[in-house]
SEVORO-585136 format. One record per residue: residue number from 1; y, x, z of N, C-alpha, C, O in turn; residue in three letters. Coordinates in steps of 0.02 Angstrom, whole numbers. Layout:
+-----+--------+--------+--------+---------+--------+--------+--------+--------+--------+--------+--------+--------+-----+
:   n : nnorth :  neast :    nup : canorth : caeast :   caup : cnorth :  ceast :    cup : onorth :  oeast :    oup : res :
+-----+--------+--------+--------+---------+--------+--------+--------+--------+--------+--------+--------+--------+-----+
: NUM :      Y :      X :      Z :       Y :      X :      Z :      Y :      X :      Z :      Y :      X :      Z : ALA :
...
+-----+--------+--------+--------+---------+--------+--------+--------+--------+--------+--------+--------+--------+-----+
***
This chain:
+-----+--------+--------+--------+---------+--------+--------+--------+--------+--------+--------+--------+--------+-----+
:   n : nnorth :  neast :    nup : canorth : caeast :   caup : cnorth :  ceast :    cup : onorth :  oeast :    oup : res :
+-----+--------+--------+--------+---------+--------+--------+--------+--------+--------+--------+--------+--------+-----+
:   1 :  -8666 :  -1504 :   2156 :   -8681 :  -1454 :   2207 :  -8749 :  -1467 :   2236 :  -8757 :  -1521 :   2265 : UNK :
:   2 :  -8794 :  -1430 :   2233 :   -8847 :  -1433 :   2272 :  -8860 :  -1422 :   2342 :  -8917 :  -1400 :   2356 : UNK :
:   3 :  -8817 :  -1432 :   2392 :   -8825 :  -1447 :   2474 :  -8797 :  -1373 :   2506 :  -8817 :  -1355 :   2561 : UNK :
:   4 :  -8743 :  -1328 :   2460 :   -8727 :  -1279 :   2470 :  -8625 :  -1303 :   2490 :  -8585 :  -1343 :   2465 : UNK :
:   5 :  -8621 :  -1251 :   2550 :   -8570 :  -1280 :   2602 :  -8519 :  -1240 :   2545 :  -8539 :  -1196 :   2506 : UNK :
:   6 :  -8460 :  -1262 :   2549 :   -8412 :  -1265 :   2531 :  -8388 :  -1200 :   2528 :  -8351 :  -1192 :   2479 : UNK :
:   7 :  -8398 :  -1143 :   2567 :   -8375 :  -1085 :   2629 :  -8437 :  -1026 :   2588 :  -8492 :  -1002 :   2604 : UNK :
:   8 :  -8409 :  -1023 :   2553 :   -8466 :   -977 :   2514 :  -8416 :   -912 :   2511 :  -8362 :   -910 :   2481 : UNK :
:   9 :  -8447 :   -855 :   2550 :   -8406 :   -805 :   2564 :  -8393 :   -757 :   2515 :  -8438 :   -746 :   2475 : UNK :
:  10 :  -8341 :   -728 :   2509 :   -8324 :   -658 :   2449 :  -8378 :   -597 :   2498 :  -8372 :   -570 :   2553 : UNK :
:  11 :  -8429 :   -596 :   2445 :   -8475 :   -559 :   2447 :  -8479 :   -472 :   2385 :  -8440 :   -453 :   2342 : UNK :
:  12 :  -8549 :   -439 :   2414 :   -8511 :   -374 :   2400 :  -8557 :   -382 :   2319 :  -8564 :   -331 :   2285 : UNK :
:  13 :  -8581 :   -437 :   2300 :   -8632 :   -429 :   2238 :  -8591 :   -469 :   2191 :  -8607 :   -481 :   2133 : UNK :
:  14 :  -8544 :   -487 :   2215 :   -8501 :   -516 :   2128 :  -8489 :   -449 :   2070 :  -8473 :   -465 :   2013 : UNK :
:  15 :  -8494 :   -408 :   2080 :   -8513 :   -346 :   2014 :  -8552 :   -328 :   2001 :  -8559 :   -283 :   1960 : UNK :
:  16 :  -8608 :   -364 :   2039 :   -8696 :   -350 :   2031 :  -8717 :   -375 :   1960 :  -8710 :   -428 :   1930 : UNK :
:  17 :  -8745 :   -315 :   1946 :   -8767 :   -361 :   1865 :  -8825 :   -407 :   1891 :  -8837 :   -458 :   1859 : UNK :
:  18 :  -8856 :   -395 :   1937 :   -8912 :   -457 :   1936 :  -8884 :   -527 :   1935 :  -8902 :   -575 :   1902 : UNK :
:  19 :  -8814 :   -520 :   1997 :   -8783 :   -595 :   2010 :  -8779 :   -618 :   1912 :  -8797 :   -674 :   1896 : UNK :
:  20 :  -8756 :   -574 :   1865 :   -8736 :   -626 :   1804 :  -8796 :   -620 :   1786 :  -8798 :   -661 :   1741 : UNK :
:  21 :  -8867 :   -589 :   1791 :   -8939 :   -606 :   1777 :  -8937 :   -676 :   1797 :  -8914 :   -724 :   1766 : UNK :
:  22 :  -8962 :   -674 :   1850 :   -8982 :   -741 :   1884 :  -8952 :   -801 :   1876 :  -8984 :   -854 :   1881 : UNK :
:  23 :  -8869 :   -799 :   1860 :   -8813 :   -854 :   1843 :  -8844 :   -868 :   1772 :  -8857 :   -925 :   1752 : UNK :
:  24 :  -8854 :   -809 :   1734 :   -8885 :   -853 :   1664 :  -8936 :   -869 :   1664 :  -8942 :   -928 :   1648 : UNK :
:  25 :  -8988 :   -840 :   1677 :   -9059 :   -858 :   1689 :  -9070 :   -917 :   1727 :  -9129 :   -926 :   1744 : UNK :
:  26 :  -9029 :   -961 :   1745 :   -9029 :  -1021 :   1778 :  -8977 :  -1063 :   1733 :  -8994 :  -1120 :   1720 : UNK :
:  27 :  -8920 :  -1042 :   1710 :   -8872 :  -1077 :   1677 :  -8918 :  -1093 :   1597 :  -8914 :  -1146 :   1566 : UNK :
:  28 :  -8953 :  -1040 :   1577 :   -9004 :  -1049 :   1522 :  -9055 :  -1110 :   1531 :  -9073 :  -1142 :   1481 : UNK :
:  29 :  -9075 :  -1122 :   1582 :   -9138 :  -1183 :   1600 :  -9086 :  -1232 :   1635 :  -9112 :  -1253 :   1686 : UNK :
:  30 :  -9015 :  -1262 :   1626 :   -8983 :  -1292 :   1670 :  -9016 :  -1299 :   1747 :  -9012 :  -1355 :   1773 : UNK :
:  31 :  -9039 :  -1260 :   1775 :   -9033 :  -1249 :   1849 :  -8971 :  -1263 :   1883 :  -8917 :  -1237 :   1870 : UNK :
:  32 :  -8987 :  -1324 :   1945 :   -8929 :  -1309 :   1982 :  -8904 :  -1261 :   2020 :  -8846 :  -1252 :   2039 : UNK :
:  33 :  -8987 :  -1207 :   2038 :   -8975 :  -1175 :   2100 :  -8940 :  -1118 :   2053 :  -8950 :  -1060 :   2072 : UNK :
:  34 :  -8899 :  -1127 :   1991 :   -8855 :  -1067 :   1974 :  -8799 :  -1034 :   2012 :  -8780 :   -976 :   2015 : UNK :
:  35 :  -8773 :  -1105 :   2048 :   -8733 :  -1101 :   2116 :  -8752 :  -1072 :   2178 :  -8718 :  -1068 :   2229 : UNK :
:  36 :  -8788 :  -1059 :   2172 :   -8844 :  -1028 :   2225 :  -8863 :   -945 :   2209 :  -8892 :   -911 :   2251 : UNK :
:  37 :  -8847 :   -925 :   2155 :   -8879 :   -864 :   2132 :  -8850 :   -809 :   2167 :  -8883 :   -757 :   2165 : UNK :
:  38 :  -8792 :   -808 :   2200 :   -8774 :   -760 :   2257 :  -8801 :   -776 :   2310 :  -8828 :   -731 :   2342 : UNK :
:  39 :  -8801 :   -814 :   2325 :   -8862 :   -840 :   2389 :  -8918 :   -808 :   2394 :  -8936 :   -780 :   2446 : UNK :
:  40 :  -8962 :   -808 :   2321 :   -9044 :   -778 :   2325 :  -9019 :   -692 :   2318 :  -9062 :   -648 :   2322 : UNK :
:  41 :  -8965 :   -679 :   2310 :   -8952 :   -603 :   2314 :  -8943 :   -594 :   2387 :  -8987 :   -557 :   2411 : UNK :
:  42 :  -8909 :   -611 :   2421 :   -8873 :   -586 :   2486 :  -8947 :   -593 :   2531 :  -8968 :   -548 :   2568 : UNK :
:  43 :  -8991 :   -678 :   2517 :   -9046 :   -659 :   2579 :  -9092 :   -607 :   2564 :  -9112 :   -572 :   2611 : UNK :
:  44 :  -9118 :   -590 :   2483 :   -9146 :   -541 :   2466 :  -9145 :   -456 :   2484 :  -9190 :   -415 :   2497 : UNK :
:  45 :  -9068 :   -453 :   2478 :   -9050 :   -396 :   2487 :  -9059 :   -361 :   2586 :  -9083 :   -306 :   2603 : UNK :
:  46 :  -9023 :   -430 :   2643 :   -9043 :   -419 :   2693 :  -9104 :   -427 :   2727 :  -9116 :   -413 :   2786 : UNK :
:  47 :  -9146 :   -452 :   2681 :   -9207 :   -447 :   2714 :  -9264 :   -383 :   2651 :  -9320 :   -398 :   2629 : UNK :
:  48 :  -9243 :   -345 :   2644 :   -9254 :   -314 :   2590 :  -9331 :   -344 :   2543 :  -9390 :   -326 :   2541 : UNK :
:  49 :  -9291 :   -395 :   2510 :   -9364 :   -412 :   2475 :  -9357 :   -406 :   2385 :  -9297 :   -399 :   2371 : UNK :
:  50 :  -9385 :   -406 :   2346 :   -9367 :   -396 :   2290 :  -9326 :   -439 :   2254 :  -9357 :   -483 :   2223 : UNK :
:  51 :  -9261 :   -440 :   2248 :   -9196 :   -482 :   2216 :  -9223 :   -541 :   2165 :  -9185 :   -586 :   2149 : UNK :
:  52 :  -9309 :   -535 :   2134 :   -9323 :   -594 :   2089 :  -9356 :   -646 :   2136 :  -9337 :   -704 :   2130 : UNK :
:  53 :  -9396 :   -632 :   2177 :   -9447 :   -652 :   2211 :  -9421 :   -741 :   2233 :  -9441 :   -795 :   2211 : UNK :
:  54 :  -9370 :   -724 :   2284 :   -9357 :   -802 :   2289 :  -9316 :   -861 :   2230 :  -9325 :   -922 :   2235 : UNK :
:  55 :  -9293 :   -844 :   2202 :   -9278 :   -879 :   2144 :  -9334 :   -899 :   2071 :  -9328 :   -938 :   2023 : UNK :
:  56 :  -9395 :   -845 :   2097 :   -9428 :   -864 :   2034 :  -9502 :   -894 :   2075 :  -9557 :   -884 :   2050 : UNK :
:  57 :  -9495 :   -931 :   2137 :   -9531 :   -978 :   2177 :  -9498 :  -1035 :   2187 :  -9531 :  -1087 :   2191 : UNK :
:  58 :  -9415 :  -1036 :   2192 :   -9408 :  -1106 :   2153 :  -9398 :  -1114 :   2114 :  -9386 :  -1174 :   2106 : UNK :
:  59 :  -9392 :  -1071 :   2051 :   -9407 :  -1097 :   1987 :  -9476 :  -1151 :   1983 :  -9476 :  -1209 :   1961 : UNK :
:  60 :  -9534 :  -1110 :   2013 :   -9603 :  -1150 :   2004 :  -9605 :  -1192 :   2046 :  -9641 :  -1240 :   2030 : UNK :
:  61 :  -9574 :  -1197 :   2113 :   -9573 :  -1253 :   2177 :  -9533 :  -1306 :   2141 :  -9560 :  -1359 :   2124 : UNK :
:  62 :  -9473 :  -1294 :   2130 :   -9421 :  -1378 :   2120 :  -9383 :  -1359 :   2046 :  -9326 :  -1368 :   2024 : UNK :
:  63 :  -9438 :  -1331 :   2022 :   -9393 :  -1306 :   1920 :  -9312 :  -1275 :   1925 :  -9261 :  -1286 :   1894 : UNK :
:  64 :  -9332 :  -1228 :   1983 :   -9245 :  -1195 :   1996 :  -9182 :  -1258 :   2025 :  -9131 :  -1267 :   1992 : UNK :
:  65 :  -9195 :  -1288 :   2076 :   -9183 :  -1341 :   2117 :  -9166 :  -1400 :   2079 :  -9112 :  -1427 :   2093 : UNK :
:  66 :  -9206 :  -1428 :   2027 :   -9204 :  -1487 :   1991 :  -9237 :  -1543 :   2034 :  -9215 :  -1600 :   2026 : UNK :
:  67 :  -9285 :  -1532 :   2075 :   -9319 :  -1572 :   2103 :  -9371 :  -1562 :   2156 :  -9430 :  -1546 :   2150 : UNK :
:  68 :  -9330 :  -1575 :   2215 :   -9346 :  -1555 :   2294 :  -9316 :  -1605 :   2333 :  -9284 :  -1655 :   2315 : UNK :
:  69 :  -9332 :  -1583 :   2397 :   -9318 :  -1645 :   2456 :  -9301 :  -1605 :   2494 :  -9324 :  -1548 :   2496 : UNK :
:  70 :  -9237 :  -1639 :   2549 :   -9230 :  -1611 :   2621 :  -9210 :  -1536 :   2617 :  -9233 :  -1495 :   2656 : UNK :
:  71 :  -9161 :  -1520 :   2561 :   -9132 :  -1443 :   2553 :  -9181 :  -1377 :   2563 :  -9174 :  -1326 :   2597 : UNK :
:  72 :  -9239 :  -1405 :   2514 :   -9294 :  -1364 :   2530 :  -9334 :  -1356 :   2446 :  -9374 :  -1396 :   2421 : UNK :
:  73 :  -9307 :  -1287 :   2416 :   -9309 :  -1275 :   2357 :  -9373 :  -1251 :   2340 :  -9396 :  -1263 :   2285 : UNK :
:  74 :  -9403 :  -1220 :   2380 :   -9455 :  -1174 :   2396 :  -9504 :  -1212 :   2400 :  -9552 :  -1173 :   2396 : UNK :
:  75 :  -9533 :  -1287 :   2408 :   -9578 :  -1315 :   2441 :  -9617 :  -1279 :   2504 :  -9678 :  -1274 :   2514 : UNK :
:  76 :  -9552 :  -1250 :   2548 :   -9587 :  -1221 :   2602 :  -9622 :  -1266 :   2642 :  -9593 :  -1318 :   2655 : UNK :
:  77 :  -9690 :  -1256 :   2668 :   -9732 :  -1284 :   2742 :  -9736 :  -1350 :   2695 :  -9719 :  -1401 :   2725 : UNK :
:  78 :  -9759 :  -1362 :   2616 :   -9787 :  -1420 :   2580 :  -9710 :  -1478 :   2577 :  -9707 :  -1537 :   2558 : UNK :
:  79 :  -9675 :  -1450 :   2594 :   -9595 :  -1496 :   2589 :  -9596 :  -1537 :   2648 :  -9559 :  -1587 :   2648 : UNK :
:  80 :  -9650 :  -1519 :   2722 :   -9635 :  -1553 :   2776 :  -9561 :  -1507 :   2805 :  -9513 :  -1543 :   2820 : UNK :
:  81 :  -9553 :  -1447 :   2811 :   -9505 :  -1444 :   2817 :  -9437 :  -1462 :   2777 :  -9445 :  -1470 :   2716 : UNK :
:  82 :  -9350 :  -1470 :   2809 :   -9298 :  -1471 :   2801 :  -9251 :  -1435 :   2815 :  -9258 :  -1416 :   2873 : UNK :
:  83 :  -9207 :  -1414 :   2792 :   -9142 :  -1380 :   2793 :  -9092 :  -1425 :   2772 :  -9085 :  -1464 :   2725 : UNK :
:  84 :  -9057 :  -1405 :   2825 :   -8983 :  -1416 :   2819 :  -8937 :  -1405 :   2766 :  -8885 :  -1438 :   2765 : UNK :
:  85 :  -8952 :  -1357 :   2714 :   -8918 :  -1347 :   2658 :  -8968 :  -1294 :   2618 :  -9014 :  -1257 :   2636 : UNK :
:  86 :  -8940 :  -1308 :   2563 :   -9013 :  -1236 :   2514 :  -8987 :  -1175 :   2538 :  -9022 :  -1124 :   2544 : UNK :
:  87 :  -8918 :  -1179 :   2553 :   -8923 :  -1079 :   2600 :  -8965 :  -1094 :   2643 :  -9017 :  -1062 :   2638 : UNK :
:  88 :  -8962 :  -1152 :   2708 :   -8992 :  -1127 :   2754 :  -9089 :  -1118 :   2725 :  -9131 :  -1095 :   2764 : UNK :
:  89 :  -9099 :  -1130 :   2689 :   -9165 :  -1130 :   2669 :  -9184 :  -1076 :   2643 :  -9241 :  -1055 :   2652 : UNK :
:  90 :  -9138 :  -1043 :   2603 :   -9134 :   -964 :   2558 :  -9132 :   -923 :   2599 :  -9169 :   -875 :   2588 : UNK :
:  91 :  -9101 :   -921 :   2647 :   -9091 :   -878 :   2710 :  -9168 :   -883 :   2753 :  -9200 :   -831 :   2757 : UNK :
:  92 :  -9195 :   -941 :   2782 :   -9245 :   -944 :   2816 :  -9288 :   -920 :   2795 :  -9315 :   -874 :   2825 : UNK :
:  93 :  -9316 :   -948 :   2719 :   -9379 :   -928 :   2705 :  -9380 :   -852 :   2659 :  -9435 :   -830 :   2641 : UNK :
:  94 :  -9322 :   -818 :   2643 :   -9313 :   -762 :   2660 :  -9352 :   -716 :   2721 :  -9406 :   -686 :   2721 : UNK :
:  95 :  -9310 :   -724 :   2764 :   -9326 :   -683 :   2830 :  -9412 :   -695 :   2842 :  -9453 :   -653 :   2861 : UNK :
:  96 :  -9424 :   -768 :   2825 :   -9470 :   -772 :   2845 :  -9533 :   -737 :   2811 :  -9587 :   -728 :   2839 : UNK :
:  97 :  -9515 :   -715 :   2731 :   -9569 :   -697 :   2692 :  -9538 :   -613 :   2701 :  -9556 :   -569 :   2661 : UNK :
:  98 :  -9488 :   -598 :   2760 :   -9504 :   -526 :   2752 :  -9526 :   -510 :   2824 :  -9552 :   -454 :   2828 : UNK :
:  99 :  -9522 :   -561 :   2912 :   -9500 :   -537 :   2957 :  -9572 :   -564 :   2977 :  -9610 :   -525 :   3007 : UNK :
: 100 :  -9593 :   -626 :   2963 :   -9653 :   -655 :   2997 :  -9710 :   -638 :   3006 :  -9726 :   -593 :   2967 : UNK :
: 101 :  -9753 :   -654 :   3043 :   -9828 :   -619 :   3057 :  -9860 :   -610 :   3001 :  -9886 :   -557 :   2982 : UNK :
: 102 :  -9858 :   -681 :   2960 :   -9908 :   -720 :   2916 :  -9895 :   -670 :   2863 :  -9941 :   -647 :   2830 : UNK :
: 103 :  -9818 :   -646 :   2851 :   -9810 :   -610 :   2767 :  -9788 :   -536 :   2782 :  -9801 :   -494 :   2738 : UNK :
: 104 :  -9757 :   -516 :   2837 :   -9735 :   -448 :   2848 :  -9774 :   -398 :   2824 :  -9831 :   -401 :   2848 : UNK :
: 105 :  -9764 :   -350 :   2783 :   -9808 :   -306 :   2790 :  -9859 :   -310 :   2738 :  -9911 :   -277 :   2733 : UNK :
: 106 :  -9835 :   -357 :   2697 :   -9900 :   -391 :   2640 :  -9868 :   -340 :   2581 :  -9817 :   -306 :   2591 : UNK :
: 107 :  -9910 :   -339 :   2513 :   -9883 :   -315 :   2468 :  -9830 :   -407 :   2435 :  -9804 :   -454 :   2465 : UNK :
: 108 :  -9838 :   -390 :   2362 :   -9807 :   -440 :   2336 :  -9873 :   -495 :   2321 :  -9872 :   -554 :   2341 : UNK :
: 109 :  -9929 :   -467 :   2285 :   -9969 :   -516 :   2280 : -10015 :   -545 :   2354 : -10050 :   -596 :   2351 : UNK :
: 110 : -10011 :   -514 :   2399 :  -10048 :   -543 :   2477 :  -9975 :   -579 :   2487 :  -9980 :   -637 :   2465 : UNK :
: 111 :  -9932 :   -571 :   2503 :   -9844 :   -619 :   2498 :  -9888 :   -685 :   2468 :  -9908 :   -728 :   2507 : UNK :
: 112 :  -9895 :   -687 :   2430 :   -9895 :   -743 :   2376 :  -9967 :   -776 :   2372 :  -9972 :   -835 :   2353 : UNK :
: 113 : -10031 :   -735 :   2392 :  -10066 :   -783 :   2390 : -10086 :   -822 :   2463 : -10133 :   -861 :   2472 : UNK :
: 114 : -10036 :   -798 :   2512 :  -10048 :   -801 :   2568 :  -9954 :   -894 :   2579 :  -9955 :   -938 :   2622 : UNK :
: 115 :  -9914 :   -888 :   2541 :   -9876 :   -914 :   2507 :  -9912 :   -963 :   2479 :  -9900 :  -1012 :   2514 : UNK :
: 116 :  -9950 :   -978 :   2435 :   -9984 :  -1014 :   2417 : -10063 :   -996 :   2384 : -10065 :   -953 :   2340 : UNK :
: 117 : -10122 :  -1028 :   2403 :  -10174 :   -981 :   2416 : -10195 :  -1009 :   2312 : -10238 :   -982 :   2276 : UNK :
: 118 : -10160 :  -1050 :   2297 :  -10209 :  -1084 :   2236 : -10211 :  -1020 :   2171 : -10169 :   -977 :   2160 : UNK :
: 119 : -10257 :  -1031 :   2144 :  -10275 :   -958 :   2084 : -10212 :   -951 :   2052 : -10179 :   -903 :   2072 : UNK :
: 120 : -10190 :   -981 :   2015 :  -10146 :   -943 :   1962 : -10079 :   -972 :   1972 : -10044 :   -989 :   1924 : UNK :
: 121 : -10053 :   -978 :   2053 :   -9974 :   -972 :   2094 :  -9968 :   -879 :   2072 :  -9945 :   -861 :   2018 : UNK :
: 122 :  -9986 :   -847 :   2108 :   -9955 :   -759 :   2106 :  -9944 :   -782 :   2020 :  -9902 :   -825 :   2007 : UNK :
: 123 :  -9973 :   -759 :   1981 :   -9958 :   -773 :   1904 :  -9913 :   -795 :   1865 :  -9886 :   -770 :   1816 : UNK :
: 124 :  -9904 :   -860 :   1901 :   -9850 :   -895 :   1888 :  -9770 :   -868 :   1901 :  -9722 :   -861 :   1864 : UNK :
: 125 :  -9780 :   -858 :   1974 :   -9709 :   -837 :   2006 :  -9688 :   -775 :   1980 :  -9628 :   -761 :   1980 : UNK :
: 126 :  -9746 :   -724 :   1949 :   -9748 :   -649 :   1946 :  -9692 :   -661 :   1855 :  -9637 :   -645 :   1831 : UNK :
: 127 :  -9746 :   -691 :   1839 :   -9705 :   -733 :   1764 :  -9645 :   -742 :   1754 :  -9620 :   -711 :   1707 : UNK :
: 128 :  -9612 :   -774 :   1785 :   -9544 :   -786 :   1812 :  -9526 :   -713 :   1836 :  -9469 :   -698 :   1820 : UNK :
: 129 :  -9550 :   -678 :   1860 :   -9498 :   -628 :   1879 :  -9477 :   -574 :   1850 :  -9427 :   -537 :   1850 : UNK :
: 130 :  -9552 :   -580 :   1815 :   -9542 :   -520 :   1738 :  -9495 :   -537 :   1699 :  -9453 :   -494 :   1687 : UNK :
: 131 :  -9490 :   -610 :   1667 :   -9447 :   -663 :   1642 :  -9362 :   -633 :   1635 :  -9329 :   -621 :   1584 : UNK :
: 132 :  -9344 :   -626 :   1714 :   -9279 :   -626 :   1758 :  -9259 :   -534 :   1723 :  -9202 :   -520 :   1703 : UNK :
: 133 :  -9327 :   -478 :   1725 :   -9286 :   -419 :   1709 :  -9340 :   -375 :   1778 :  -9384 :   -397 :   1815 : UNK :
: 134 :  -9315 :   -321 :   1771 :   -9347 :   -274 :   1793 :  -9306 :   -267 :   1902 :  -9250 :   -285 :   1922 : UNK :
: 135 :  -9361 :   -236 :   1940 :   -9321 :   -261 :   2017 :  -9249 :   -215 :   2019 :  -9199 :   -226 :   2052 : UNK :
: 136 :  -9260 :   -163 :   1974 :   -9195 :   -122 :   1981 :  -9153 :   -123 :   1926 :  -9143 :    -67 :   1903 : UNK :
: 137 :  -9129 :   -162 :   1902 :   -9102 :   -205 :   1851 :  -9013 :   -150 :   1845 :  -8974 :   -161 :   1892 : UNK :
: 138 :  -8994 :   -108 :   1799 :   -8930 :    -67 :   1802 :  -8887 :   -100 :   1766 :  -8830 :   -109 :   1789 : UNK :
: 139 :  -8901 :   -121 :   1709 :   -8853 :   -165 :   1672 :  -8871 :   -218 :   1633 :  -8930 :   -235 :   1644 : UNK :
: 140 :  -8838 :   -258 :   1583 :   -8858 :   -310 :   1561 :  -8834 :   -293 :   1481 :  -8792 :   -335 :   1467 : UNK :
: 141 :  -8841 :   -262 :   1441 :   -8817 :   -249 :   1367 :  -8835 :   -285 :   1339 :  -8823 :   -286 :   1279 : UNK :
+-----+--------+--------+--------+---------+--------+--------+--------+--------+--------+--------+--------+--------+-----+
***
């Protein structure tokens, strides 16, 4: 388990084809945060951000939570910050890349180079998300 509470609620995306996107697309790279892949749906969806976006920043932050510190998948704030569990971290830096001064209001590539300013981060993450499938993803054939 990767620092995810026990109490993982019946949510309304278990028929989401993304949730079995993301479960394989992580179960394919043994990712732990596959356990997690309703997680990056539910903060995505309430903070309306695009359903690949946070999962394909820790893919490139901690190789899809292989390797991170302090329940912090994202290398948010350089990994000085901590969370209490990778929800509470999926949830935070969620809100935070849709609600905050610094990213509100950004497109996807100002998000990201403002996220991390170095040349070829947007690229990378964008990579990964193309990777994952299209943002409005209908089925999986």
């Amino acid at each position: 388990m990767v620092g995810l509470s026990h109490e993982i609620p019946k949510i309304t995306v278990d028929h989401d084809p993304r949730l079995r996107r993301l479960q394989e697309f992580f179960g394919q790279r043994d990712c732990p945060l596959r356990e997690a892949a309703a997680d990056f749906l539910l903060a995505a969806d309430r903070n309306d951000l695009d359903w690949r976006l946070l999962p394909s920043i820790s893919m490139i932050e901690s190789s899809g939570g292989k390797d991170y510190r302090k329940n912090n998948v994202f290398g948010w704030d350089s990994c000085r910050e901590g969370f209490t569990s990778v929800r509470e971290g999926i949830q935070f830096v969620a809100a935070q890349l849709a609600n905050s001064k610094r990213y509100k209001d950004k497109n996807l590539d100002n998000k990201l180079s403002t996220y991390n300013p170095l040349p070829d981060y947007s690229r990378k993450v964008k990579a990964v998300m193309h990777s994952l499938g299209t943002e409005r993803i209908a089925s999986l054939n």
